[in-house]
N, C-alpha and C positions, 0 to 999 in steps of 0.2 A: 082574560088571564092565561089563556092557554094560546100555541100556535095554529095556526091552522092544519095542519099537517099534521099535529098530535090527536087536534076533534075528528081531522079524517079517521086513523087508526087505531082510535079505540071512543068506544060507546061508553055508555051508563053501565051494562050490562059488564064492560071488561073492568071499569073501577069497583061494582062490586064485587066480581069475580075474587076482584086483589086484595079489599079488602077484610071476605072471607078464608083467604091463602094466610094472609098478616094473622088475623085472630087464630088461626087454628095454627102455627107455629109461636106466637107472640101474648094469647092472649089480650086482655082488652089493655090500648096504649093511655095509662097515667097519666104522661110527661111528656113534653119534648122540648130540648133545647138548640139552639144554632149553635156548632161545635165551628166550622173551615167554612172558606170559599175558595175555591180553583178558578185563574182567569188562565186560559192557556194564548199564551203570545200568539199575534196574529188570527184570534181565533172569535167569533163573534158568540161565544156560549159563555155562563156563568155556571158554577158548578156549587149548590148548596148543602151542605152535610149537617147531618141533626143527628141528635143521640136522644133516643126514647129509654121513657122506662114505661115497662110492659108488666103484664102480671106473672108472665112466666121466665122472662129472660131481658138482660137489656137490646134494644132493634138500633139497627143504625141505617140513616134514612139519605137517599140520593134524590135532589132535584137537579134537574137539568134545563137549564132558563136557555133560552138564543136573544138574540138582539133583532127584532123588527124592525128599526128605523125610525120612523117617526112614533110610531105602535108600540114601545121600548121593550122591555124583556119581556117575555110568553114562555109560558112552561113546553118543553119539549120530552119531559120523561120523568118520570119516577118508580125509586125502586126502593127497596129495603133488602137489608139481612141481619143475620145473627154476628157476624165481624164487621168490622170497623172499616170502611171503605183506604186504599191506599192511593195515597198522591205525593209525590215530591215535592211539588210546588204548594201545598196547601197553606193559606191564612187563616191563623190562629181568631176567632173573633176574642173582641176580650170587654 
């Protein structure tokens, strides 16, 4: 599920690190829905945006997929915050 290059830089020990960063800003997450997806022309990344509900606040959630090849999309990043990520290009899921 993940790229290589993502399991290089970062361990067990940094996803929980992120985990306990999320909880102690967000509280424990409820929900989550798929909100957009970003393809940026000429560009082999997919961009997936989620909107959580938290117990303290709503999180809005960034994955960052790359394309492998025959290995297809692998996670390259994940991030969260308290606002709503911004894209021009973004698809509405519906």
């Amino acid at each position: 599920l993940t790229s290589d290059e993502y399991k290089r830089s970062n361990q067990v020990q940094d996803l929980k690190d992120l985990n306990i960063k999320f909880n102690k800003q967000f509280g424990k997450l409820e929900g989550i829905r798929a909100e957009a997806y970003v393809v940026e022309q000429d560009s082999k990344s997919l961009i997936l945006l989620y909107k959580g509900i938290s117990e303290k606040q709503m999180s809005f959630h960034k994955i960052t997929m790359i394309w492998e090849g025959k290995k297809g999309y692998k996670v390259a990043g994940i991030s969260f915050s308290g606002i709503p990520y911004k894209f021009r290009t973004k698809k509405v899921f519906k």
